[in-house]
C-alpha positions in Angstrom: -17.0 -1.0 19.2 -16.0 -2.5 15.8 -13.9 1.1 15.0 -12.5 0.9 18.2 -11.6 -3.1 18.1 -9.8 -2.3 14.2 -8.0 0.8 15.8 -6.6 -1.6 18.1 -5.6 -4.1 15.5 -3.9 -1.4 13.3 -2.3 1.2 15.2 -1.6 -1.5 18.2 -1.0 -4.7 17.2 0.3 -3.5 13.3 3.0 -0.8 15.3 4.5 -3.6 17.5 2.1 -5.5 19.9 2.4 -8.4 18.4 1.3 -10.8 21.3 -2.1 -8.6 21.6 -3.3 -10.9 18.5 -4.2 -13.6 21.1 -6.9 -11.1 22.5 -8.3 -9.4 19.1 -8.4 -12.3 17.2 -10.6 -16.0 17.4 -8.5 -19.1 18.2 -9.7 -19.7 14.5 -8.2 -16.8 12.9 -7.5 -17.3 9.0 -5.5 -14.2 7.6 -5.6 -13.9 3.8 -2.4 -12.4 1.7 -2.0 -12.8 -1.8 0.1 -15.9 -2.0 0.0 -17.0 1.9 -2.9 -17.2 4.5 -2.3 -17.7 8.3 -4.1 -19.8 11.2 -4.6 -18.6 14.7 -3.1 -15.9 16.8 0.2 -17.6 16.7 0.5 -17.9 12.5 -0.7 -14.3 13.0 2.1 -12.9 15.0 4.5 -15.1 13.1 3.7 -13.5 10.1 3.5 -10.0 11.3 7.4 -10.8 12.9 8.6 -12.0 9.5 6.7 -8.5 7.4 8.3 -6.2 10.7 11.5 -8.0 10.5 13.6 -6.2 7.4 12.1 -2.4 9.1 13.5 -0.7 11.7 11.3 2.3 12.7 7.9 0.9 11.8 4.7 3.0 11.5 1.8 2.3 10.5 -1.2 4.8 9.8 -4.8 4.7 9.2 -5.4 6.7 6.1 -9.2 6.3 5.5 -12.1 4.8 8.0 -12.3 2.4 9.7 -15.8 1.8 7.4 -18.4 -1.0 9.5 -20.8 -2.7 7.8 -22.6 -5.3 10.0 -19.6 -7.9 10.9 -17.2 -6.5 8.4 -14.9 -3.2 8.9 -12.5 -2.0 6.0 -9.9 0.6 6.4 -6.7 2.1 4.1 -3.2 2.2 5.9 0.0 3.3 5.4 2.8 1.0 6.4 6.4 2.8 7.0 10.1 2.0 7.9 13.5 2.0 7.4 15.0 -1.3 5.2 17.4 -3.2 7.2 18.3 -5.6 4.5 17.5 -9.0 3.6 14.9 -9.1 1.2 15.8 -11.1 -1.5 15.9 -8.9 -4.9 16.1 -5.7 -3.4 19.0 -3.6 -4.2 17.8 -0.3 -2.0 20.5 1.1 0.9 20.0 -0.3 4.1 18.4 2.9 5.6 16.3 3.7 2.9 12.9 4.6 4.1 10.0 3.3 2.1 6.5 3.5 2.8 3.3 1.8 1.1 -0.1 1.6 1.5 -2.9 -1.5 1.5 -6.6 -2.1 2.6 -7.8 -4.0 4.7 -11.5 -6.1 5.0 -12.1 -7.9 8.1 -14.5 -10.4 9.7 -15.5 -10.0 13.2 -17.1 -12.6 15.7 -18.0 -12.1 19.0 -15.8 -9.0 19.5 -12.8 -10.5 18.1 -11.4 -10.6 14.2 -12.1 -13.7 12.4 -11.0 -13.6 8.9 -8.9 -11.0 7.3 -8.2 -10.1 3.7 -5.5 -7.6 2.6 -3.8 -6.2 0.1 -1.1 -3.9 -0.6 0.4 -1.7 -3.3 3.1 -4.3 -4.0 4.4 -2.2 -6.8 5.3 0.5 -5.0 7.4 -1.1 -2.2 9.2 -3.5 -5.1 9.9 -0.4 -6.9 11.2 1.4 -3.6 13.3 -1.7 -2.8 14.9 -1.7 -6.3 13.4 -5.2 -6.8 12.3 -5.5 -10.3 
């Protein structure tokens, strides 16, 4: 069930159905990212628009688990695309493909996420971008 529900969050939700938060996650939501959390389905799909937003061709892949452990499931991933400009700092092509990878620790409550925690090999993307 958990494995099934994470699945869903990554490979779904994470690859471009973003409006599918208002079913995997609690009307309390909070999403944790270094720097920024997120309330609710809605701050939810508003942030995943503004991370999808300088990518065209976006794939995301589950690289190891997902692990359960009571009401927590963790998982490694592998976000992809192509940069369509607009980060501020970055020097890369527009077209130049980067790809990085994160982890994930989630919270779940009555079949649904709660709280999420990530975080993702900023270094790597910068360096990709030509930020830095």
């Amino acid at each position: 069930m958990m494995a099934d529900l994470y699945r869903r969050w990554l490979l779904d939700l994470w690859n471009g159905d973003f409006e599918l938060a208002h079913e995997l996650v609690t009307p309390d939501f909070t999403g944790h990212w270094p720097g920024m959390d997120v309330s609710g389905p809605e701050g939810l799909i508003e942030a995943l628009r503004q991370g999808h937003e300088p990518f065209g061709d976006v794939k995301v892949t589950l690289d190891v688990g997902p692990i359960v452990d009571g009401d927590l499931v963790s998982a490694r991933w592998t976000f992809g695309g192509a940069y369509r400009g607009g980060i501020p700092g970055a020097t890369a092509a527009e077209g130049t493909r980067v790809a990085f990878s994160g982890h994930d620790i989630l919270r779940a409550r009555d079949g649904r996420f709660s709280e999420y925690w990530v975080i993702s090999d900023a270094q790597t993307f910068g360096r990709q971008l030509g930020i830095g």
